[in-house]
N, C-alpha and C positions, 0 to 999 in steps of 0.2 A: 513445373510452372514457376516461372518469377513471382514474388508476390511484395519483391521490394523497391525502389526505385536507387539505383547508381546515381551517384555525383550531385545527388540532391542535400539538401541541409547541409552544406557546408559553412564553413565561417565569411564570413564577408571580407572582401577586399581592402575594406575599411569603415572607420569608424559609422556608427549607424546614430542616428538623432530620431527618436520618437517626438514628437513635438506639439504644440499645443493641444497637451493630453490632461489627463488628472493619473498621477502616482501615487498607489498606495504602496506605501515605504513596508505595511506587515510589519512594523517594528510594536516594541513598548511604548502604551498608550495611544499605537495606532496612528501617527502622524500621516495625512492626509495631502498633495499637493497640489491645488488648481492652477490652470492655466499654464502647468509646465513642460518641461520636458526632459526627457533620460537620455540619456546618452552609451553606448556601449561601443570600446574598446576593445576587439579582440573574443576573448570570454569572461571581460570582468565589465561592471558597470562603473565609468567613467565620472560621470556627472550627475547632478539632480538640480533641479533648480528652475527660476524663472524662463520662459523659452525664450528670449530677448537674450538673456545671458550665456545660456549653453548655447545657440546657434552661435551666437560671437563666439565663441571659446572653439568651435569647431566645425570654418566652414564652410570646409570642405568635404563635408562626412555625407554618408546618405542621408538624406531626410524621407521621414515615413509621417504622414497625418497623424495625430493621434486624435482632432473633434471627435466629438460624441463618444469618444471610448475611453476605458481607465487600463491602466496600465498595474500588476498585479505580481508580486508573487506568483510562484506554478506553485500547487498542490504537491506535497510527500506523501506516501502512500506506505504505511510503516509496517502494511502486513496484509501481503495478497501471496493469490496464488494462480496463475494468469491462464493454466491448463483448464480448471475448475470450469470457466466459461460452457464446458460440454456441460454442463447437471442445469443451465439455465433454466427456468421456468417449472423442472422438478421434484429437484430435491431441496427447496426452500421449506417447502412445506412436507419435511420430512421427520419433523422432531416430535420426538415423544413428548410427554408430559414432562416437564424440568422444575421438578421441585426438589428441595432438600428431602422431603420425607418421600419420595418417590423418582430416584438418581436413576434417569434408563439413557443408552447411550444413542447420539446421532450418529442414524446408517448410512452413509454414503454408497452410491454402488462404486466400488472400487476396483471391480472387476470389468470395467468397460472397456472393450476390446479396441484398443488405439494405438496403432503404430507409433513406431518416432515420429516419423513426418505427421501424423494426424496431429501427435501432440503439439509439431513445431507450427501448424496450423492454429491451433487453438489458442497458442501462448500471443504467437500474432495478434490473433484477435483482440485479447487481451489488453495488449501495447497497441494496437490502434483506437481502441477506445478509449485508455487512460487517456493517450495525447486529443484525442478529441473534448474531454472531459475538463484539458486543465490542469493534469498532473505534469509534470516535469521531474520526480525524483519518485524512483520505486524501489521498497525491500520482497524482493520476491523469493519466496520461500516455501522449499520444497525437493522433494528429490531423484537425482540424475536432473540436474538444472541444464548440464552441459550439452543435452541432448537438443535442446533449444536455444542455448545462450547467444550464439553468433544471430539467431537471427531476431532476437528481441534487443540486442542491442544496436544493430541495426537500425533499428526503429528512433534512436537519436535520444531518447532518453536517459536520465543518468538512473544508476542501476547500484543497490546493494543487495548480490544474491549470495541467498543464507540456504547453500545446501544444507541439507537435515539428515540428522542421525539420529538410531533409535536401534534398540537389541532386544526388545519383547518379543519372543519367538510367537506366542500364540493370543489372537485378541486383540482388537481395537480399541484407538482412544475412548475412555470413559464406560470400556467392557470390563467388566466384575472376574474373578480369574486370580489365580497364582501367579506370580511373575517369575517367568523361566526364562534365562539368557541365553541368546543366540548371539556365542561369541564373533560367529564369522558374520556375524551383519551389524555388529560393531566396531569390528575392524575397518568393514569395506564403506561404512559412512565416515569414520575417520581419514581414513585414505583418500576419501571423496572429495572432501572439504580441501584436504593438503592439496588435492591434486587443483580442484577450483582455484586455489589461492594462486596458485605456481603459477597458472596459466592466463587468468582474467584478476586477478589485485591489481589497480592501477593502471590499467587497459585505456585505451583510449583516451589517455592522454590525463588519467586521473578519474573519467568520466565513472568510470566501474569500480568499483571495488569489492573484496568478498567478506562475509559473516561466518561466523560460527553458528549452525541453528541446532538447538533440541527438539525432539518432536515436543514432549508432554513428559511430567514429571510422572506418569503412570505406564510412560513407553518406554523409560531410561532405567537402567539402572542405575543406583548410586557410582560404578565404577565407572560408567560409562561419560555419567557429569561429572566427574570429578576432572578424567581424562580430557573432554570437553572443555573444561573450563581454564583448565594448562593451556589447551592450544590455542584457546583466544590469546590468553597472555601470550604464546607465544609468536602469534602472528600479530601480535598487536590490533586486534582490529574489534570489532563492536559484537554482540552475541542475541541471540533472540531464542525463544521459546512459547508454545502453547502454555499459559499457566491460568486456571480455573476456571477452563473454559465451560465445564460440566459439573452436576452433580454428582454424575457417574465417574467422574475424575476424583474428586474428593474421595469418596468411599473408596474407592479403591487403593490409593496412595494409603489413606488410613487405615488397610488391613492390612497391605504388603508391607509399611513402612514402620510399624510399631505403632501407630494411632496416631504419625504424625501427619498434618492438613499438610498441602502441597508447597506452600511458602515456607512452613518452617523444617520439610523438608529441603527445599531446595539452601535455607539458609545455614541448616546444620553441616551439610556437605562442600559450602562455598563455592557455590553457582551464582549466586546473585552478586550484582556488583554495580557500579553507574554506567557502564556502557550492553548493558542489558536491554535490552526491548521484549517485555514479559506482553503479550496479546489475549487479551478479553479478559482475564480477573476478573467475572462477573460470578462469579459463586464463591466470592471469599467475605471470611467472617472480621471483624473487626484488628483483632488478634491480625491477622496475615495482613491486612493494610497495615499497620503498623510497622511490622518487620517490613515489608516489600520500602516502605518509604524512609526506610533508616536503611536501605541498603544504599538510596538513590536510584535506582532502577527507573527505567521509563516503562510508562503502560502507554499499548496503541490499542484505545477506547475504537473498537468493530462495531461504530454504531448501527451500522442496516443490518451487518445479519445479527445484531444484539437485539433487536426491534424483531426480525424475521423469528430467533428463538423464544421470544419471551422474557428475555433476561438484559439483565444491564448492570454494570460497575459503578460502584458508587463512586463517581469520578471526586466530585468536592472532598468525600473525606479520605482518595487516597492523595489528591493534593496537598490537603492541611496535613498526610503526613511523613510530606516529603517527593512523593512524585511526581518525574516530569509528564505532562500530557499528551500525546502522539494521536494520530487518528489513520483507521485503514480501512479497508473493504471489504478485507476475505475473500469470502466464497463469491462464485458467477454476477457479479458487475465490479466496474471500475470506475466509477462514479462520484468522487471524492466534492462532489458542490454536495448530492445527495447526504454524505454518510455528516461532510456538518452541519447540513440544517437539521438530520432526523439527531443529531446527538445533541446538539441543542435545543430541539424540544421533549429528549428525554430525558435530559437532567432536568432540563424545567419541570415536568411532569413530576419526577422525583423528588425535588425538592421543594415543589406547589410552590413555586416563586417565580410570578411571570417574567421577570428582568433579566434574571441568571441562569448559566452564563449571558455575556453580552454575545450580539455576533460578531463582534470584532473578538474577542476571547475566543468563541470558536473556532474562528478562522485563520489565529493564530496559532493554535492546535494543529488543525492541518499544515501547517506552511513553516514556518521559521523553527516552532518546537520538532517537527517531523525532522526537518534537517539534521537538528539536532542531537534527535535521537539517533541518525543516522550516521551520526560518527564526521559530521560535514556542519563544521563551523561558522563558513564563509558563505553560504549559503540562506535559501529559505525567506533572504526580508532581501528590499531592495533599498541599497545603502551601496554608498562608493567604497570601492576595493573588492567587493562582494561577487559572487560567480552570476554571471547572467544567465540567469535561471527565471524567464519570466513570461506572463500569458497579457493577451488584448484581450477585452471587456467589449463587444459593442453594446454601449446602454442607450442607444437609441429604439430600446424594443419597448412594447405596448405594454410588456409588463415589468419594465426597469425604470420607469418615467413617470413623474418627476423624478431624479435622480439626485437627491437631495445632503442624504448621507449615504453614502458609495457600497462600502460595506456589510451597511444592515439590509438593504436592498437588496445586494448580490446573493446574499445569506435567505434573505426569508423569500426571496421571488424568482432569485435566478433559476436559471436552466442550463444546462451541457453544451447546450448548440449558442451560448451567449458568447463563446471562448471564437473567437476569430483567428489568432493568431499565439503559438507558443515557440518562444525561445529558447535552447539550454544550450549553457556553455556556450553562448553567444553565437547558435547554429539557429537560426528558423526551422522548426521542425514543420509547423505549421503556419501556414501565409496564406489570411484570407479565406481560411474556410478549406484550404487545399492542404492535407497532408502529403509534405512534401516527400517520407522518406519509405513511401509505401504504394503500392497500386492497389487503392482501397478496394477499388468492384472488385478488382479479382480475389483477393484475400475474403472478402464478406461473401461469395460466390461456393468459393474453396470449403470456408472454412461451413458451411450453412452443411454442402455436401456430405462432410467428415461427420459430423456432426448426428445428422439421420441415417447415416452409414449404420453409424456404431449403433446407436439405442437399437435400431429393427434387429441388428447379431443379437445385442443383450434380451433380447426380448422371444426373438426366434427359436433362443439357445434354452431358455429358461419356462417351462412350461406354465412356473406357478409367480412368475411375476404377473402382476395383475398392470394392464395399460392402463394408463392416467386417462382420466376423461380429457377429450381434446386432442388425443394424441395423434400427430399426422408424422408420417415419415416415406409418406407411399412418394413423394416427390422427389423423393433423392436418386441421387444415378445409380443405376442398379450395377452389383461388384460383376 
């Protein structure tokens, strides 16, 4: 079954004029434009400015309405995992108790019976909701990416995927245990990565590019990041890693590693560096924010499922010491309006200061710093010379109005379905509420199928898994 659409999201014939719109630029201090309008070239944006101006300047380009709607930065998504979507509604509330003095690890069932194609189903899914949501740039990260890459790329978004390597023969992230090296699954994540590179670096036209990913400082060994960390240099391209994401990570790095915490492990071996995207840092102690921001490292602050755990990164003081701020989604959604308003009411919480962050801070978080974490300069804010990478706003909804300051509205009242229309790389991926580069029924049809497939195997298969209250799967197509 097709679940993509041919010859859709293509670049335009010519130049396109959004036009009497409001522009947010996403830049420093948030510059704001009424009554104007963008202009895009190709895959770069063109113009910004008064709409009386940019129409004269181009005008013969498409024109597209832009009343009632603002015109926006897409969302970066600096650390998902787009398979995940099977554990929805599950394993959210799967976590043990997450205290220092009580480190137990998050169970995932890892074992759920999913073909390739289930998986290449699920990742779909995945990339059909980021683009619903508003995102425009994703680090997806995870492994045998390849098994799904053609067809999430597909889906018209721009893409930095961070296959993953890892050699701990026995035991899961943030499980207690000896750490034994299984050299041949260091090898063949090594070879994995090379082989991503070769193939998808620079892919479509710039649109793709590939990562270096570590699983978790308690899943590598030192030889492994060391090797790791060459090959970034050697491929020149940006690196990412789980680092502190558990308690149970902690303890554990600190027995196998001589007593060192997980940052100043990974800082003694020279792993860390500025083109790092280190995700969730929410069990580290003062000490390793310090290191972590004198390496320059970027953190991508997981605020839903940091809210879902219980746990949260002290973002202001890995700022003050030195880190850039990225934002992502992790596990089972893709909902990047979500992850920055719950993160900015969790540092407010944090910091019992109702003003801070602002939502424009926020939301420069997700958008222009994402880019940037992403190895993707020209990006992220909407400014002339810049990659058209950007979303429609309709703020003509009941609860976007008065529409006063753009922003902090979109931030503390918007919703997913507010996103009308998103651009990359100067493609309309979505127009109007229509994804263009996908046959949505049928993928949300498909992918619902795969889905109930699998949990009833896992369940059938396992006597002592206990059903969740609520559980239904009796509606799936029988195998």
């Amino acid at each position: 079954m097709s679940r993509t659409r041919t010859g859709m999201g293509v670049k335009p014939n010519m130049t396109t004029v959004i036009h009497d719109t409001t522009v947010v630029t996403g830049e420093e201090n948030a510059p704001v434009h009424h009554g104007a309008s963008i202009a895009i070239d190709g895959n770069t944006i063109a113009a910004i400015g008064p709409t009386d101006e940019v129409t004269a300047r181009f005008p013969v380009a498409e024109r597209v309405s832009g009343r009632g709607k603002a015109v926006m930065p897409g969302f970066a998504n600096c650390h998902t995992h787009f398979t995940l979507t099977k554990n929805r509604g599950i394993t959210e509330n799967s976590s043990y108790p997450e205290q220092e003095s009580h480190p137990m690890p998050v169970r995932f069932p890892r074992s759920l019976p999913l073909s390739d194609e289930d998986l290449t189903v699920l990742a779909q899914l995945g990339a059909l909701e980021a683009i619903r949501c508003g995102t425009t740039a994703v680090m997806e990260v995870g492994a045998n990416i390849d098994v799904y890459a053609r067809e999430i790329v597909d889906s018209g978004l721009r893409f930095v995927l961070g296959e993953q390597a890892s050699d701990r023969a026995h035991g899961d992230i943030g499980e207690p245990g000896p750490f034994v090296v299984n050299q041949e699954l260091a090898e063949h994540g090594l070879q994995s990565i090379a082989d991503m590179h070769s193939k998808w670096h620079g892919a479509e036209d710039g649109r793709v590019t590939v990562g270096v990913a570590a699983w978790a400082p308690d899943m590598c060994s030192p030889e492994l990041l060391v090797r790791l960390r060459e090959l970034q240099d050697s491929l020149d391209t940006v690196a990412t890693i789980h680092l502190n994401q558990l308690w149970g990570e902690v303890e554990n790095v600190k027995a196998n590693r001589g007593g060192a915490l997980p940052t100043e492990f990974l800082a003694q071996i020279g792993y860390l560096n500025d083109r790092l995207v280190a995700a969730h840092c929410r069990c580290m102690v003062p000490q390793e924010e310090r290191i972590l921001g004198e390496s320059g490292s970027w953190v991508s602050f997981n605020s839903a499922i940091a809210a879902r755990r219980g746990l949260s990164p002290h973002v202001a003081d890995l700022q003050v010491a030195g880190c850039g701020i990225a934002m992502g989604t992790d596990n089972m959604a893709e909902d990047m309006l979500e992850v920055v308003r719950t993160g900015m009411f969790m540092e407010r919480v944090r910091r019992s200061d109702g003003r801070l962050p602002s939502p424009e801070e926020a939301f420069q978080w997700a958008t222009s710093n994402g880019y940037r974490a992403m190895g993707i300069p020209d990006g992220g804010s909407l400014r002339v010379g810049n990659k058209a990478d950007l979303i429609v706003v309709d703020t003509r909804r009941a609860h976007l109005v008065p529409t006063i300051r753009v922003v902090s509205t979109f931030v503390h009242q918007g919703q997913g379905r507010d996103v009308e229309s998103v651009m990359v790389d100067g493609r309309w991926i979505m127009r109007d509420g229509r994804v263009l580069t996908m046959d949505e029924d049928a993928l949300v049809r498909e992918a619902d199928r795969v889905g109930r497939r699998a949990w009833r195997r896992l369940l059938d298969s396992d006597p002592n898994f206990t059903i969740p209250d609520g559980f239904d799967f009796n509606t799936a197509d029988p195998d």
